[in-house]
Structures are given as structure tokens and as C-alpha cells.
C-alpha positions in Angstrom: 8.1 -23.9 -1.7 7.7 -20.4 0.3 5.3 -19.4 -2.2 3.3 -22.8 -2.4 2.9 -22.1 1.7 1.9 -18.8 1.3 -1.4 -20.7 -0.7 -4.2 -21.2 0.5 -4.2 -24.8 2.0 -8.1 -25.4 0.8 -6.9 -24.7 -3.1 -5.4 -27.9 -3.3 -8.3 -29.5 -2.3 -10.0 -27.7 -5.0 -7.2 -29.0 -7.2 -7.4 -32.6 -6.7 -10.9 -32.4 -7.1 -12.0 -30.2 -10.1 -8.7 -29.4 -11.5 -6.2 -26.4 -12.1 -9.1 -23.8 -14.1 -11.1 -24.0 -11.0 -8.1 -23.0 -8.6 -7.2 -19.9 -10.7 -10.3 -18.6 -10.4 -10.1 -17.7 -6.7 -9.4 -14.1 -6.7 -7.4 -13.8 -3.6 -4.8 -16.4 -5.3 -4.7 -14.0 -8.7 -4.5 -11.0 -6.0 -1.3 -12.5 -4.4 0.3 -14.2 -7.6 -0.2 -10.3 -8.9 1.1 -8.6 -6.4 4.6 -11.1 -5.9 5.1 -10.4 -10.0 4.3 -7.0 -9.4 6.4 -6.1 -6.3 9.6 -8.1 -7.4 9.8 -6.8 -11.1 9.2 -3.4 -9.7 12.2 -3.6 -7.2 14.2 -6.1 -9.3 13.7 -2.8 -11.8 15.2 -0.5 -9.2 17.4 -2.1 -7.8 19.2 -2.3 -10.7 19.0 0.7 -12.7 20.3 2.2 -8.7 23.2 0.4 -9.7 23.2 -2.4 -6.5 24.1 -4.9 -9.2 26.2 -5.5 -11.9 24.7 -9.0 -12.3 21.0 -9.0 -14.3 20.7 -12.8 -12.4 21.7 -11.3 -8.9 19.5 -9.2 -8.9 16.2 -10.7 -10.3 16.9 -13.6 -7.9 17.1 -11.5 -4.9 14.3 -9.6 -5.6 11.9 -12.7 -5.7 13.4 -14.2 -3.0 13.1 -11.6 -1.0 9.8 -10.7 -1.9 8.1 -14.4 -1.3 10.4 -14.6 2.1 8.5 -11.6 3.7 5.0 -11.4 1.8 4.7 -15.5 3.2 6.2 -14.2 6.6 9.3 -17.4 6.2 12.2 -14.9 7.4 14.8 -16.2 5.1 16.8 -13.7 3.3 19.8 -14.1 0.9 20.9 -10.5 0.7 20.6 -7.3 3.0 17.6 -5.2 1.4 18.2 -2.4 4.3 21.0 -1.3 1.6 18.4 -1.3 -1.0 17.2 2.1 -2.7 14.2 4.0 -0.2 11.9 3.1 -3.3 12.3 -1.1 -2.8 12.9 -1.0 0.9 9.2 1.2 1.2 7.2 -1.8 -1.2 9.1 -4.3 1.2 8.2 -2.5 4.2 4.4 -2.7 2.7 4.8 -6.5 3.0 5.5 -6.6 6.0 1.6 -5.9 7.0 -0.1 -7.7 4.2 1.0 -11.0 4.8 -0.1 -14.4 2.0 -3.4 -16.2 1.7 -5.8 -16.9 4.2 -5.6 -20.3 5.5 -1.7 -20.3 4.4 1.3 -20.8 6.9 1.8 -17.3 6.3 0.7 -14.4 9.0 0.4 -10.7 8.3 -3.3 -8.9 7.8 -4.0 -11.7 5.2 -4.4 -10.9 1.8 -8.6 -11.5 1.5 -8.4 -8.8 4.0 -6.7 -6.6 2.1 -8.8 -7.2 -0.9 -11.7 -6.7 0.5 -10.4 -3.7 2.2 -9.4 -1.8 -0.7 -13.0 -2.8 -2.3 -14.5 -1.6 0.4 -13.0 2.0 -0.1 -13.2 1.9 -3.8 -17.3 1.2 -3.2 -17.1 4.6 -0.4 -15.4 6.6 -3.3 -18.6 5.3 -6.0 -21.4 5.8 -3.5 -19.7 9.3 -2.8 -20.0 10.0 -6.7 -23.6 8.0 -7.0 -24.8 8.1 -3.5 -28.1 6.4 -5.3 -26.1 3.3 -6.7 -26.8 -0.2 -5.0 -22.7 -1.2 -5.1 -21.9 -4.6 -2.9 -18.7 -5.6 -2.0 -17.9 -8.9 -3.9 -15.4 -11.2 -3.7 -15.0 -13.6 -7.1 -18.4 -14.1 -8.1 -20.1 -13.8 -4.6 -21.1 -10.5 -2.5 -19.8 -10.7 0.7 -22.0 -10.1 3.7 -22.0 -6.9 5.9 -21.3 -8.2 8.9 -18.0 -10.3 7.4 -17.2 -6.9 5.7 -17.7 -5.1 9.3 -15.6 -7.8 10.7 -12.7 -7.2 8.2 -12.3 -3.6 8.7 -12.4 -4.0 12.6 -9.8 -6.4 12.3 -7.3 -4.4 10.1 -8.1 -1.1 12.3 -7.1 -3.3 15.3 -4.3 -4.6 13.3 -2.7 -1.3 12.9 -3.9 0.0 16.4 -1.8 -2.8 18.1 1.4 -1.5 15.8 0.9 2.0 16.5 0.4 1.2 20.6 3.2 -1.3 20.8 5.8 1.1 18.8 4.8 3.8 21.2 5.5 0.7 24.1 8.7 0.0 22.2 10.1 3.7 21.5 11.0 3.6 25.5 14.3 1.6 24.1 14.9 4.7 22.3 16.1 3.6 18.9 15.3 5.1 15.5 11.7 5.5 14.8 12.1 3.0 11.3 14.0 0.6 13.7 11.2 0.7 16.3 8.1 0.5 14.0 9.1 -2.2 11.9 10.2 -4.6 14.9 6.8 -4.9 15.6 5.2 -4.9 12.5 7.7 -8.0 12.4 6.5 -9.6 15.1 3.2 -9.1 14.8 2.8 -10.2 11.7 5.4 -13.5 12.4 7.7 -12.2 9.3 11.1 -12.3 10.9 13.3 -9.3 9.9 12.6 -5.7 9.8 14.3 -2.7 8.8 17.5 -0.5 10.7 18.4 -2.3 13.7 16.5 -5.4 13.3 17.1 -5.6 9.2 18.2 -9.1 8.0 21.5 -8.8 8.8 21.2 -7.8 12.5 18.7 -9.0 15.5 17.1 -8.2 18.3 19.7 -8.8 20.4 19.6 -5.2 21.8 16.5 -4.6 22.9 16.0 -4.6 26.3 14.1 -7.5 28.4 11.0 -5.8 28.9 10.6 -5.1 25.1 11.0 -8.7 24.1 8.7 -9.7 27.0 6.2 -7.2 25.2 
């Protein structure tokens, strides 16, 4: 159900209405199906060849949990991944920004953002090797306009400006810099839990009035 919320609400319109071949063609749905099966085999992977687990089950099912907990910003969590290997808790610590779908219950950067993001770089790295090529930034089927492009990537640079300024705001509690960067990369995106002192087994119980005001 965490990962039916982190959908994009308007896909089940689509559903109802020209059925399930329709819906799997949206590309930010593919992008964020992809990335859960990617993430949670990679970690499930580590996790268990680090030894964390004897039990094959354990593990898978913890992965994927935890995976679809903080990539749809629910905050659950069935296990402390702060004890995980640096490999797992760094691809958990990337979902922490990305967030699920656009118009999800999910919060985060949203992962259209991040799609078009990373096409927008890939078309600066073609235009840098054909600086002649007409290359527009597409989305599915359709090329999306400047102006929604510009948008985007003032939004993410504001995005990570606000986690940058607000751990520097934060740091004054004068915890560990993994501790103080990922409680408000938590809060900013609405995921829950962070990492350290504010990892899934602990809260923020200890930061200081002013800091949770902030």
C-alpha cells in the first residue's frame, strides 16, 4: 500500500479509463518502479553477503520495506538500517531527497524532477560533444517546454540550498555532521527518520527548542 501511495494519484484515472498498457507507459512510473527493484536488490545484495543476516527472507523483506518506507516518505521501518553496511545506508541516504511520484502522498524532490533533471544534464554533456545538435528534453513521448525545464532545475537548486542553509542553522546543536544533515533532509522532504541520532531507532528528542522550531 506504501508503494501504491507513492503513485501517481492521476494513473488510476488513466486506469479505469483506458486500461493497464496505457498506465505503464508513463515514464516517471517505469522510473520509480525501476529504481525501488533496483535500490532494494542492490542493498538486499549487500546486506547480505556483509553478513547482517543469516535469513535470505529477513533480509529481502527488509530491504523492500525499507526501501518503499523512505522513497514514499511513510516513515515506517521494521529494522535499524543505521547498522547497515556504508554501501546500503549511502543508496538509502539518496532516497531521502528523491521522494515518489508527482501527485503521490509522497514528498521529497519528486521523481519527474529528478528525471528530467538527469535528462537535462545528459542533453549539456551531447550539446558539449555536438554543440550543433537540436537535442530537447522529452518526457515519454512529449518535449517538455523550457520554461517547465527552467522551473525544475530552480526548484531542485532551491531544494538543496534550503538543506545546505538549514544544516548550517542546525549544526549550532553541535551533533555529528551525518546526524545534522540528514535531520533536515528528513524533514524537508516529510520522510521521517534519518541517519545517527535521528536513525529509525532514535528521535529528535534531543535537539534543542530552537531547532525544532526551525
Amino acid at each position: 500500500f506504501m508503494l501504491l501511495c507513492g503513485i501517481n494519484f492521476n494513473l488510476y484515472f488513466v486506469l479505469l479509463k483506458r486500461g493497464l498498457r496505457s498506465v505503464f507507459k508513463d515514464s516517471e512510473l517505469k522510473f520509480y518502479l525501476l529504481m525501488i527493484a533496483g535500490v532494494t536488490l542492490a542493498i538486499f545484495l549487500n546486506v547480505y553477503q556483509s553478513g547482517y543476516y543469516e535469513n535470505l527472507g529477513k533480509a529481502f523483506t527488509d530491504s523492500a520495506f525499507q526501501v518503499v518506507s523512505i522513497i514514499t516518505t511513510t516513515g515506517y521501518a521494521t529494522c535499524d538500517y543505521d547498522i547497515w553496511p556504508t554501501f546500503s545506508r549511502m543508496l538509502v541516504f539518496i532516497l531521502l531527497l528523491t521522494g515518489a511520484c508527482s501527485s503521490s502522498t509522497g514528498g521529497g524532490v519528486k521523481l519527474i524532477r529528478i528525471l528530467v533533471g538527469l535528462k537535462m544534464v545528459r542533453r549539456g554533456v551531447s550539446l558539449k560533444l555536438h554543440p550543433s545538435r537540436f537535442i530537447p528534453v522529452t518526457v515519454g513521448n512529449r518535449a517538455v517546454p523550457q520554461e517547465v525545464a527552467t522551473n525544475i532545475a530552480n526548484f531542485i537548486f532551491l531544494y538543496i540550498f534550503v538543506i545546505f542553509a538549514g544544516s548550517t542553522v542546525i549544526s549550532l546543536n553541535g551533533f555529528d555532521l551525518v546526524t545534522t544533515i540528514s535531520s533536515v533532509m528528513t524533514c524537508v522532504g516529510n520522510v521521517g527518520p534519518g541517519f545517527n541520532l535521528v536513525g529509525p531507532s532514535m528521535n529528535f528528542a534531543l535537539f534543542s527548542d530552537f531547532s525544532k522550531v526551525f
